[in-house]
Steps between C-alpha positions, in 0.01 A plus 500: 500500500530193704792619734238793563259254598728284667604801706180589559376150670800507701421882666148360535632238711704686643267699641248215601774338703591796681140565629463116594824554663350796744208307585695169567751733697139687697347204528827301732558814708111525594519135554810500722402799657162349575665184647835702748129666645316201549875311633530809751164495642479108525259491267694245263200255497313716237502373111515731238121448321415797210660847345270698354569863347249826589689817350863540554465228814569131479338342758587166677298265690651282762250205712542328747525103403188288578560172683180255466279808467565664785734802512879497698397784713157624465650798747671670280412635147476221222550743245790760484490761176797703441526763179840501368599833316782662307460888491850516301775318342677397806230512792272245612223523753300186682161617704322256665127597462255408782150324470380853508653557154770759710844475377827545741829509399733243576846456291706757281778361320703751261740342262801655390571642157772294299 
């Protein structure tokens, strides 16, 4: 009876680990796809500030740092938004959404199947 128990536990945690595992693993490719965007555009000055979640889209918030209360460059946005997806297994999708709540695509990436 324990050994069934035992076993149990350990296919429980099995399980748990393997679904913190997928969101770790989501969670560094939206963040290092987030960042090769901002590198390529010369946008490198914007911090990372929230994630949020609204349906099958994590969303991340990047701001511009504030220096004695007054923004970097007040030219450009001082908020960028991007919604990071993952329609399958092995495809990931980043969209930056404009102030007008429109979302373009930006970034594929397709892993490979081991």
């Amino acid at each position: 009876m324990k050994s069934l128990m035992i076993i149990g536990i350990v296919f429980f945690l099995h399980a748990c680990t393997s679904e913190v595992n997928k969101d770790h693993q989501q969670a560094f490719i939206c963040k290092s796809l987030i960042q090769g965007y901002l590198n390529a555009q010369h946008l490198q000055h914007y911090e990372f500030h929230r994630k949020t979640t609204e349906q099958l889209k994590i969303i991340y918030i990047y701001k511009q740092p504030i220096v004695s209360n007054l923004m970097v460059d007040v030219a450009q946005n001082t908020q960028l938004k991007f919604a990071c997806l993952r329609p399958s297994e092995n495809r990931f999708e980043l969209k930056l959404i404009t102030p007008h709540q429109d979302e373009a695509s930006i970034l594929y990436l397709y892993l490979s199947k081991k």
